[in-house]
HTML snippet that shows the backbone in 3Dmol.js (N, CA, C, O; Angstrom):
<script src="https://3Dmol.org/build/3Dmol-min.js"></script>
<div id="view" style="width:600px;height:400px;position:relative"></div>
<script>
const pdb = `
ATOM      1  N   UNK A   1     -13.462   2.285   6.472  1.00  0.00           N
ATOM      2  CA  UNK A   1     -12.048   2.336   6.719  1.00  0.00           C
ATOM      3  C   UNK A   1     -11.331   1.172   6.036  1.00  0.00           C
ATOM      4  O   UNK A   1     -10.116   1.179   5.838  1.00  0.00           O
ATOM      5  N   UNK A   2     -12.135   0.181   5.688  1.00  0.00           N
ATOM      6  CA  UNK A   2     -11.469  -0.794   5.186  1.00  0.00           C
ATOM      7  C   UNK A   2     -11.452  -0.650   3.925  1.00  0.00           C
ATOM      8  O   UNK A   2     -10.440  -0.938   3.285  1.00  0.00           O
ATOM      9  N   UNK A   3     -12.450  -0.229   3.400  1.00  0.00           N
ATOM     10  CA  UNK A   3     -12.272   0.270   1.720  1.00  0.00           C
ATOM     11  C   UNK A   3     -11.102   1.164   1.791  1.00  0.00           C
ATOM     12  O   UNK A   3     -10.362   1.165   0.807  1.00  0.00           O
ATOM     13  N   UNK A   4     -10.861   1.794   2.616  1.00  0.00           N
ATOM     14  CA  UNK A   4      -9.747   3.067   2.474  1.00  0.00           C
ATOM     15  C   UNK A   4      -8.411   2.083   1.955  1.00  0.00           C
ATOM     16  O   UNK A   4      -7.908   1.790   0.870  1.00  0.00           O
ATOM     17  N   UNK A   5      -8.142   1.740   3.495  1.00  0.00           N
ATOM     18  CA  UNK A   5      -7.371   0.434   3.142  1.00  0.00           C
ATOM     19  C   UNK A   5      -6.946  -0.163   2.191  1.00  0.00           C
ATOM     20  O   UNK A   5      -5.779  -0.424   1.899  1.00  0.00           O
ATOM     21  N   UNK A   6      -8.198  -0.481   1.502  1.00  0.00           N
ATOM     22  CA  UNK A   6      -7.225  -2.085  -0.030  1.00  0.00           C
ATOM     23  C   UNK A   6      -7.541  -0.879  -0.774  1.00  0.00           C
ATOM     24  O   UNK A   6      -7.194  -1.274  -1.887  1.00  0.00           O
ATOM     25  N   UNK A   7      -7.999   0.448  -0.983  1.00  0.00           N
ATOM     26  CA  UNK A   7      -7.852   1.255  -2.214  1.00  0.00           C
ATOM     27  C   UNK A   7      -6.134   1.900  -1.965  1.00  0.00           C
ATOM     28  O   UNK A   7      -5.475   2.096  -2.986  1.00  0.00           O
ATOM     29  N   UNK A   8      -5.430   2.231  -0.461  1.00  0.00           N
ATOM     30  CA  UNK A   8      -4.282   2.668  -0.282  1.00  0.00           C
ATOM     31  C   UNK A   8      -3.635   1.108  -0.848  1.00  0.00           C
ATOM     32  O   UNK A   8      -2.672   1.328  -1.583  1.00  0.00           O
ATOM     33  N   UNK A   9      -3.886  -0.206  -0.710  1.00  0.00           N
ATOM     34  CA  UNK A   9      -2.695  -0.747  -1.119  1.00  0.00           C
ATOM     35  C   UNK A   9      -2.499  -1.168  -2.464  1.00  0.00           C
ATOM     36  O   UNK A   9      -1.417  -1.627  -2.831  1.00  0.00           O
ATOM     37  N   UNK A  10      -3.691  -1.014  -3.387  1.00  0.00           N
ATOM     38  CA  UNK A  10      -3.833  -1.327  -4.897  1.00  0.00           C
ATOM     39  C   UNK A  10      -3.441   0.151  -5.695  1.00  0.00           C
ATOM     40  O   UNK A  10      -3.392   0.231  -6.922  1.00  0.00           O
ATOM     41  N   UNK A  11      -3.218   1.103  -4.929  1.00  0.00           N
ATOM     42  CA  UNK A  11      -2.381   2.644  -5.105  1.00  0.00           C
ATOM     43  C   UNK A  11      -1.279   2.180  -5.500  1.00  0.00           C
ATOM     44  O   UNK A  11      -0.788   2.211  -6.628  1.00  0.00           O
ATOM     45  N   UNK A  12      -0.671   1.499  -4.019  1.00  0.00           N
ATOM     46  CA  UNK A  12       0.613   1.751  -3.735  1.00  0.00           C
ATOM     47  C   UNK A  12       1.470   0.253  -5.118  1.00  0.00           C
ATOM     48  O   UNK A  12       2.571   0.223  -5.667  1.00  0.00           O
ATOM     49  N   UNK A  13       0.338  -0.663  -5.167  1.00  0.00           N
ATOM     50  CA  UNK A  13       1.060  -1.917  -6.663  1.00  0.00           C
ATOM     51  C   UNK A  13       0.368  -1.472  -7.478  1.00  0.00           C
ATOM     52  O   UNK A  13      -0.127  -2.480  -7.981  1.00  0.00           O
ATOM     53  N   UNK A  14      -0.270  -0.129  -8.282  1.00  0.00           N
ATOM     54  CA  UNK A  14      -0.659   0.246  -9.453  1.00  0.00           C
ATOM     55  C   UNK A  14       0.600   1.482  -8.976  1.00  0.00           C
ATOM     56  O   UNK A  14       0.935   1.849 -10.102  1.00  0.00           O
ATOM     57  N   UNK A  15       1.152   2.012  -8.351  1.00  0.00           N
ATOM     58  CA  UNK A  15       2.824   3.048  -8.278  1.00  0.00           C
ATOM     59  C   UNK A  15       3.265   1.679  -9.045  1.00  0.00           C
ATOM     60  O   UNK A  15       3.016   1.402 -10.218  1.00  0.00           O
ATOM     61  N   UNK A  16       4.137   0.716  -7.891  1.00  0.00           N
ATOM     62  CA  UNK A  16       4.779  -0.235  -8.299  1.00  0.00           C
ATOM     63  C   UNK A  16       4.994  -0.894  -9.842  1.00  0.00           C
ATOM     64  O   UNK A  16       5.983  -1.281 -10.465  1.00  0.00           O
ATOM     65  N   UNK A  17       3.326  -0.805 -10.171  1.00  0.00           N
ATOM     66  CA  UNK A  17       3.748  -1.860 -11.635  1.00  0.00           C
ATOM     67  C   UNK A  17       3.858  -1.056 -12.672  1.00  0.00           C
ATOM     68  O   UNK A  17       4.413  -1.446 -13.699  1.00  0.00           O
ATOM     69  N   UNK A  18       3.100   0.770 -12.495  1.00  0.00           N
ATOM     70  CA  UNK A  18       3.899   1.799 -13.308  1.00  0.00           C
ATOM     71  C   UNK A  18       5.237   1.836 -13.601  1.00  0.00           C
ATOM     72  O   UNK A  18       5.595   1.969 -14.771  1.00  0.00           O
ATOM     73  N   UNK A  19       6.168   1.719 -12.548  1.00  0.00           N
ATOM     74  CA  UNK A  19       7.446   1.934 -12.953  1.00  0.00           C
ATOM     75  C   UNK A  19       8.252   0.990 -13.861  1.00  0.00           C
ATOM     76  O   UNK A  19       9.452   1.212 -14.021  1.00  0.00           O
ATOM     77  N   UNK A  20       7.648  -0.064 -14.471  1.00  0.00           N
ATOM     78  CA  UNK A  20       8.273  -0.534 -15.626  1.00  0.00           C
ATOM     79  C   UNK A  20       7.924   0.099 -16.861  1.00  0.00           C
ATOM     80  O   UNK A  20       8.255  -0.300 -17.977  1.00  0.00           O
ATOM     81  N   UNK A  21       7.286   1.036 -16.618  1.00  0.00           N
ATOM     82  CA  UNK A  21       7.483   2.199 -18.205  1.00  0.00           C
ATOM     83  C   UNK A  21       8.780   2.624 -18.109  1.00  0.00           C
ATOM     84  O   UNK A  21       9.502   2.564 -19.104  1.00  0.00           O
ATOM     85  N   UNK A  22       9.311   3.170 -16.750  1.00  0.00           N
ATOM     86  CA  UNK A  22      10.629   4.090 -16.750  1.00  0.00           C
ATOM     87  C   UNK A  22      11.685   3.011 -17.483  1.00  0.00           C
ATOM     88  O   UNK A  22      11.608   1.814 -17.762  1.00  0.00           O
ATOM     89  N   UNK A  23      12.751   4.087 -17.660  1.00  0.00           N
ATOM     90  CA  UNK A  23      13.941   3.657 -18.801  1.00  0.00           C
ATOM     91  C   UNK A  23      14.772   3.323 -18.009  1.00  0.00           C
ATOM     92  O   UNK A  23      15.276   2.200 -17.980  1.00  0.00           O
ATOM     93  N   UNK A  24      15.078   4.386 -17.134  1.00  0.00           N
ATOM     94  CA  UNK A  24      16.671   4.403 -15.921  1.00  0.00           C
ATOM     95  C   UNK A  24      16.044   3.411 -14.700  1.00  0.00           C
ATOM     96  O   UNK A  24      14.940   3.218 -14.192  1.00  0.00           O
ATOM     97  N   UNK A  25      17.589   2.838 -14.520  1.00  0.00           N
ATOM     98  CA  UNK A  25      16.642   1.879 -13.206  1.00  0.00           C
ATOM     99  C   UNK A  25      16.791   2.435 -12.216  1.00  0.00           C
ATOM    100  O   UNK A  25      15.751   2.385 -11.560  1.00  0.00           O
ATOM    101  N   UNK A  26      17.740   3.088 -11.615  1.00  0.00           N
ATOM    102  CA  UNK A  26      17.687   3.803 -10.317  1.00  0.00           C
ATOM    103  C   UNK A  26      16.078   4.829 -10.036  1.00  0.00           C
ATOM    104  O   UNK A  26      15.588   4.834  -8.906  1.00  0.00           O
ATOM    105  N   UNK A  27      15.478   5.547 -11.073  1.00  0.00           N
ATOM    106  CA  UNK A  27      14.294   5.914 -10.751  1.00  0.00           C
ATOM    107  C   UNK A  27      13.049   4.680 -10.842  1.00  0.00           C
ATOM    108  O   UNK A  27      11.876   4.535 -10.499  1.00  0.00           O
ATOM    109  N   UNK A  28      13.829   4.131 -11.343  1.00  0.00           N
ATOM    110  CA  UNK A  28      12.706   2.674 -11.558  1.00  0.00           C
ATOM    111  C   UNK A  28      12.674   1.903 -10.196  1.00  0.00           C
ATOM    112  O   UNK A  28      11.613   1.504  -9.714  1.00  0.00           O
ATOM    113  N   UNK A  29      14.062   1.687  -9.518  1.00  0.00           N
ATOM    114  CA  UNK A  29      14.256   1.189  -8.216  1.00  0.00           C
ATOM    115  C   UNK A  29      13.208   2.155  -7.268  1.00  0.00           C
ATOM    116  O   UNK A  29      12.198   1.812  -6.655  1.00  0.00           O
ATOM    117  N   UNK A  30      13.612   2.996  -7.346  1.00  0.00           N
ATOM    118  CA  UNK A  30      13.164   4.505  -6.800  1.00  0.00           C
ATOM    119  C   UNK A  30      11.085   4.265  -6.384  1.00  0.00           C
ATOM    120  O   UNK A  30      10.549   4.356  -5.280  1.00  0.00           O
ATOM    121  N   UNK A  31      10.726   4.099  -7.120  1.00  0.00           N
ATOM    122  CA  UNK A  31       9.393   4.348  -7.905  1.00  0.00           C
ATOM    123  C   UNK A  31       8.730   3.275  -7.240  1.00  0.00           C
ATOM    124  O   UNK A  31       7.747   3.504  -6.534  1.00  0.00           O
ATOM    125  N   UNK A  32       9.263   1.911  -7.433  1.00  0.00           N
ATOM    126  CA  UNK A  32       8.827   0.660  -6.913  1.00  0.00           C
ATOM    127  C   UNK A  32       8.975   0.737  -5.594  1.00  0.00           C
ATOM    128  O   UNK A  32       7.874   0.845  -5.055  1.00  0.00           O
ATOM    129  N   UNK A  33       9.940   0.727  -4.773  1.00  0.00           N
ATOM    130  CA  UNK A  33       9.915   1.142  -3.614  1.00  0.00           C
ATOM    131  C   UNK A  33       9.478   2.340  -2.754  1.00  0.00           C
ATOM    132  O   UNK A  33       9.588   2.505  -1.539  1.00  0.00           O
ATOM    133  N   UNK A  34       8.943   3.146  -3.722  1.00  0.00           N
ATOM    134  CA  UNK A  34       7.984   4.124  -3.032  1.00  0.00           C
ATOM    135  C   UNK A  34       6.351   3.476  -3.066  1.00  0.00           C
ATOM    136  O   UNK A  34       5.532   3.910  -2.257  1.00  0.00           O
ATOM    137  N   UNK A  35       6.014   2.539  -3.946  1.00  0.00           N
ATOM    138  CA  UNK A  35       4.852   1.718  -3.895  1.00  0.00           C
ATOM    139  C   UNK A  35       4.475   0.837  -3.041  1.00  0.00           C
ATOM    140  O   UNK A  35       3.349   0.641  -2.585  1.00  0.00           O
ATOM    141  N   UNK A  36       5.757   0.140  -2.771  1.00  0.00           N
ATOM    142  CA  UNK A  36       6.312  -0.996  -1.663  1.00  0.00           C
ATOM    143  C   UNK A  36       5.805  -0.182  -0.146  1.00  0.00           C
ATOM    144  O   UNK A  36       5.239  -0.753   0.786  1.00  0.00           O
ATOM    145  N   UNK A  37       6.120   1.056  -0.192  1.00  0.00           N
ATOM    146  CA  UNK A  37       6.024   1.780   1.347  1.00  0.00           C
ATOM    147  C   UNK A  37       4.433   2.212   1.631  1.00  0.00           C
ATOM    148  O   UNK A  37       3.873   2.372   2.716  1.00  0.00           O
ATOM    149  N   UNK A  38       3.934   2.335   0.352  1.00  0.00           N
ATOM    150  CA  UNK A  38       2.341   3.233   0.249  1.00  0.00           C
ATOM    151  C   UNK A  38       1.528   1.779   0.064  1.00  0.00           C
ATOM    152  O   UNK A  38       0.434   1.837   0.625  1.00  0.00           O
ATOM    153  N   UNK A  39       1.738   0.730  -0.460  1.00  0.00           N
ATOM    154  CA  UNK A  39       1.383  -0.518  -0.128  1.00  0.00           C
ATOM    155  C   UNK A  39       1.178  -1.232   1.567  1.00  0.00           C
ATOM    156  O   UNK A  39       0.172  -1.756   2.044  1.00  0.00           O
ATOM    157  N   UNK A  40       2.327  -1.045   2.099  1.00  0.00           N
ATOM    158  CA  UNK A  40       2.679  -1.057   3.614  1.00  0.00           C
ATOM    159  C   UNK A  40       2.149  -0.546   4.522  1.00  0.00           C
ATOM    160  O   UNK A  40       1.933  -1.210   5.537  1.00  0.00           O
ATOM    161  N   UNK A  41       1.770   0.811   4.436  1.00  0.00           N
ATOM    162  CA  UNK A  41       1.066   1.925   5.176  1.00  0.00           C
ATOM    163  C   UNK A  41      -0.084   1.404   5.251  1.00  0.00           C
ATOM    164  O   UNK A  41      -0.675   0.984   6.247  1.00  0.00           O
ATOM    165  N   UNK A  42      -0.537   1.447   3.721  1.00  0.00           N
ATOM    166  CA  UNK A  42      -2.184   0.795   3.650  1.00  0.00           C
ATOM    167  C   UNK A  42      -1.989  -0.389   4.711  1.00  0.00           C
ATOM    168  O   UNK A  42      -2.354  -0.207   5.873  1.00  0.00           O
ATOM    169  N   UNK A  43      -1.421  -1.590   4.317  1.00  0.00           N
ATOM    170  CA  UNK A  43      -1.726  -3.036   5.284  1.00  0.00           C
ATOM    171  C   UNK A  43      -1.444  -2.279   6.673  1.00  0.00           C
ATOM    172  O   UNK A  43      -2.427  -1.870   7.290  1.00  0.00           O
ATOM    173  N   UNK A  44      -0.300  -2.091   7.145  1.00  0.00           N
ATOM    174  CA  UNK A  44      -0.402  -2.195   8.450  1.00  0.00           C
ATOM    175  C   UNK A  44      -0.526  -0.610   9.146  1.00  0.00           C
ATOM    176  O   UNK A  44      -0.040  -0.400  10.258  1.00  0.00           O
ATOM    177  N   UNK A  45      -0.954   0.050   8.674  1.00  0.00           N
ATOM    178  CA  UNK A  45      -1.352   1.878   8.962  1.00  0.00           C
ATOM    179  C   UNK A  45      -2.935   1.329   8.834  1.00  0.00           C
ATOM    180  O   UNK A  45      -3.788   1.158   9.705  1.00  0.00           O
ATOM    181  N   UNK A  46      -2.957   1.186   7.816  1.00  0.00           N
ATOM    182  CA  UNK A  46      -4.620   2.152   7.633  1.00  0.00           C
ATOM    183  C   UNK A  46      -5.647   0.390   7.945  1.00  0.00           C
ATOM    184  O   UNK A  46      -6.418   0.390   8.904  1.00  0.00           O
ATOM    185  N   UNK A  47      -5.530  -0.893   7.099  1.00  0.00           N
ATOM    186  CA  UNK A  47      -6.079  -2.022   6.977  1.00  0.00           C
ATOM    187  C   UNK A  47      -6.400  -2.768   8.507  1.00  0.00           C
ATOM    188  O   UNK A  47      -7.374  -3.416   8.889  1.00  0.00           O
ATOM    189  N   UNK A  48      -4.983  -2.325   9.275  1.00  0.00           N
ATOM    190  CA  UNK A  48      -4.677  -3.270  10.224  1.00  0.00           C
ATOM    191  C   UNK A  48      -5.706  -2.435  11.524  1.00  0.00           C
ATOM    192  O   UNK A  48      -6.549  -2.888  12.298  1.00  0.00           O
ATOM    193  N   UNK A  49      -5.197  -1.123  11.320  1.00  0.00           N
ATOM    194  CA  UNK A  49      -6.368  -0.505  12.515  1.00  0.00           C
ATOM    195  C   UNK A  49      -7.723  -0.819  12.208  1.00  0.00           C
ATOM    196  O   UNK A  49      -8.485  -0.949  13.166  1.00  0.00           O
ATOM    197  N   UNK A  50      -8.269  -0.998  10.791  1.00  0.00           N
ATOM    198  CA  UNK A  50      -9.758  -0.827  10.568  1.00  0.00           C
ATOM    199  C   UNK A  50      -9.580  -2.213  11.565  1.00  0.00           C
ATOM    200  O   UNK A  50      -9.745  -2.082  12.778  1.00  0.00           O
ATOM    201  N   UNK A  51      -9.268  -3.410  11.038  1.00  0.00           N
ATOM    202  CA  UNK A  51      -9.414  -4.785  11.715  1.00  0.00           C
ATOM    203  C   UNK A  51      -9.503  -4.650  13.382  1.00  0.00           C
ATOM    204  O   UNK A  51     -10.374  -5.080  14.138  1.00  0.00           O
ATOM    205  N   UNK A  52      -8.214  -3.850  13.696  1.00  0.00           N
ATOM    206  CA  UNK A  52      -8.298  -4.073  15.402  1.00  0.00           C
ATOM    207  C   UNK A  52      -9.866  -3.446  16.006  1.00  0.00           C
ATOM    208  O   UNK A  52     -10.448  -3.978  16.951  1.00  0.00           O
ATOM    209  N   UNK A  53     -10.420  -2.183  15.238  1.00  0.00           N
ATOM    210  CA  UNK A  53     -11.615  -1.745  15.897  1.00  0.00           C
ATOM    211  C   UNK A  53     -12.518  -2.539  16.105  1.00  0.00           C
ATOM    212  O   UNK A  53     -13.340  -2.652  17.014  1.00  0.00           O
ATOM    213  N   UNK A  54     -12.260  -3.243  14.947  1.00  0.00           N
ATOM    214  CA  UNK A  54     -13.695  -4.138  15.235  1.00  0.00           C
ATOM    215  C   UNK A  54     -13.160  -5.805  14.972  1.00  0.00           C
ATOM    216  O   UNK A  54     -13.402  -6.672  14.131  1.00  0.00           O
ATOM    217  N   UNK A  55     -12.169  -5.677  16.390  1.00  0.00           N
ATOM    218  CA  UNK A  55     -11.672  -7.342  16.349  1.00  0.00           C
ATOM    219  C   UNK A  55     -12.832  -8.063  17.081  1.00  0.00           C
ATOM    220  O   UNK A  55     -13.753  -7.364  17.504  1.00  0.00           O
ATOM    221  N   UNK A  56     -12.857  -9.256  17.243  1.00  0.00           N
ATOM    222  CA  UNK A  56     -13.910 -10.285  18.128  1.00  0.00           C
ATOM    223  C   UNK A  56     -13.680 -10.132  19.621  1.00  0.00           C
ATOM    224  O   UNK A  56     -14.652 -10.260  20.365  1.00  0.00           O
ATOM    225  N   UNK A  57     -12.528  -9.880  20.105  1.00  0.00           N
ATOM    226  CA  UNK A  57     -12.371  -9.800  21.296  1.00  0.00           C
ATOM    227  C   UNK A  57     -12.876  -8.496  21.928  1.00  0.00           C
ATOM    228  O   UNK A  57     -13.301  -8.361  23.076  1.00  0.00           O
ATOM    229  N   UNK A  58     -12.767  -7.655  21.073  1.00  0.00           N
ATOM    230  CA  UNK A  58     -13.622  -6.216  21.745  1.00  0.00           C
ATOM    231  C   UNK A  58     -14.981  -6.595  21.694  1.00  0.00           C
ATOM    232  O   UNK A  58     -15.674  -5.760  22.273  1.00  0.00           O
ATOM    233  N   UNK A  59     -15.646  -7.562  21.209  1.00  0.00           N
ATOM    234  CA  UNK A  59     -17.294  -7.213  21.619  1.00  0.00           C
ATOM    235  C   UNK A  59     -17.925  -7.521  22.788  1.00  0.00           C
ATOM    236  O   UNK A  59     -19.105  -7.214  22.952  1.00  0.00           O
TER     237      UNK A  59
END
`;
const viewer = $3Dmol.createViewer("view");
viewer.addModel(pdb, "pdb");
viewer.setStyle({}, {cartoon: {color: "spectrum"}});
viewer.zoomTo();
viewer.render();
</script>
């Protein structure tokens, strides 16, 4: 689950650092901030639960 994790947030800044190919900035704004959100998800969606399952205090 944790591999899931840093592969969702190196997704979401390989979206992000794609969009400096685009020409127009509003899809460029667009593009980056859809990376920014799929970056996010990963840390605190998908990264942050793997961590809580197996925090120190649960053992």
């Amino acid at each position: 689950m944790k591999l899931a994790g840093i592969i969702v947030i190196l997704l979401g800044w390989i979206i992000a650092i794609m969009s400096l190919t685009l020409s127009n900035t509003g899809v460029q704004l667009a593009v980056v901030l859809a990376g920014f959100i799929i970056s996010l998800v990963g840390i605190i969606g998908v990264l942050n639960r793997a961590h809580l399952a197996e925090a120190i205090w649960k053992q």
